[in-house]
Structure formats: C-alpha cells, structure tokens
C-alpha positions in Angstrom: 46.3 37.9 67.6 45.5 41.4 69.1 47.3 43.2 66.2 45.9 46.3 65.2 45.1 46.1 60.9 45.4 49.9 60.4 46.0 52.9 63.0 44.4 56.3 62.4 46.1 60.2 64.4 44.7 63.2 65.1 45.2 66.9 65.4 48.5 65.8 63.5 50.1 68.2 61.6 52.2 67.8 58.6 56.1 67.8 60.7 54.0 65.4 62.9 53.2 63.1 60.3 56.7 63.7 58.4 58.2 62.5 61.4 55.4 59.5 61.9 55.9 58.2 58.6 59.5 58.2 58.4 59.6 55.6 61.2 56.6 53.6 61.2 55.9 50.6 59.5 52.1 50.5 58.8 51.4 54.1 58.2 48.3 55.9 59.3 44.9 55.2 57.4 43.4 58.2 58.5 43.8 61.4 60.2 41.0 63.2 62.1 41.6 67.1 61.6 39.4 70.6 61.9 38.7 71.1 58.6 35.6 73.8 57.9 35.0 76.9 55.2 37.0 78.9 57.7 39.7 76.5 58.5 40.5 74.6 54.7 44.0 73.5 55.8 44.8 72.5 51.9 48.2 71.9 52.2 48.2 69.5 54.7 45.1 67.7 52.7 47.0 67.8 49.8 49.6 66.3 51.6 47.6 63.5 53.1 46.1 62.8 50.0 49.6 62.8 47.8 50.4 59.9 51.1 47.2 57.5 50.8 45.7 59.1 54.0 42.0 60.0 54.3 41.1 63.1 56.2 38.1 63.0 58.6 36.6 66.4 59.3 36.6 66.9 63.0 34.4 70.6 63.3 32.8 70.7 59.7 30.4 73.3 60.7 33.5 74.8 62.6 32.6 76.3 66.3 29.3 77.9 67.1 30.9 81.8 67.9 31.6 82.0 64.4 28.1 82.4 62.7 29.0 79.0 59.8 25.6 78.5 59.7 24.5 82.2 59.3 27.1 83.1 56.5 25.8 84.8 53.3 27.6 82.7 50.6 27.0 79.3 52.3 23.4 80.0 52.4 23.4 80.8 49.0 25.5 78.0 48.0 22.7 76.0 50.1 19.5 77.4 48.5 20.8 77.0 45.1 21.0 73.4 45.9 17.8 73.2 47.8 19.2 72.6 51.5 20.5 74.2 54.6 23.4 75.4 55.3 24.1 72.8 57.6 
C-alpha cells in the first residue's frame, strides 16, 4: 500500500539521469523537459529514448520574447498543412 507504480523527473539532464539510473531501482517513466524548434535538445532525447523514458515537452511553443509563433518557416510548415502555427 501507498507504493508509488512509476516515478517521472524533470529539468533532469543527462549526468542527472546517469547518476539516477545507476542507483535506482524502478527507473523513471518519464521526464518533463523544454523541448521547442529553438531548444531540440536531441541528444538527451535520444538518450531517453535509447533508456525506455518518454519525454514530455514542458515550453513547446518555447517563451513568448522569442516570436515561435511569428517565425517564417513554422508558418509555412503550418499553412502547408492547413493550421496555425501554434
């Protein structure tokens, strides 16, 4: 009773989970990360993947000062597919 059937981190990076997952027993199901356009963090997705781990995007449209929704090749990449940017 009361024990937990899977765990998930965040804002871990890949020494972080290295170091998690050389001395845990039930390793993480999934880590919460920024992941945007601007911010693809691939090796560490890669990494995650290659461990069983899904990634959650925390930030997909990344932070407002940086104009995501107002860049030139996602809104093409959106009106080729008939939707917005966001």
């Amino acid at each position: 009773a009361g024990a937990a059937r899977a765990i998930g981190v965040a804002n871990f990076t890949r020494r972080h989970l290295k170091e998690l997952l050389g001395s845990c027993r039930v390793p993480p199901a999934v880590i919460q990360m920024e992941v945007h356009p601007y911010f693809q963090q691939v090796e560490l997705i890669e990494y995650c993947q290659s461990k069983g781990i899904q990634v959650m995007a925390q930030s997909p449209l990344a932070h407002g000062d940086l104009g995501l929704l107002d860049d030139r090749v996602l809104g093409k990449i959106a009106a080729a597919h008939g939707v917005s940017p966001a």
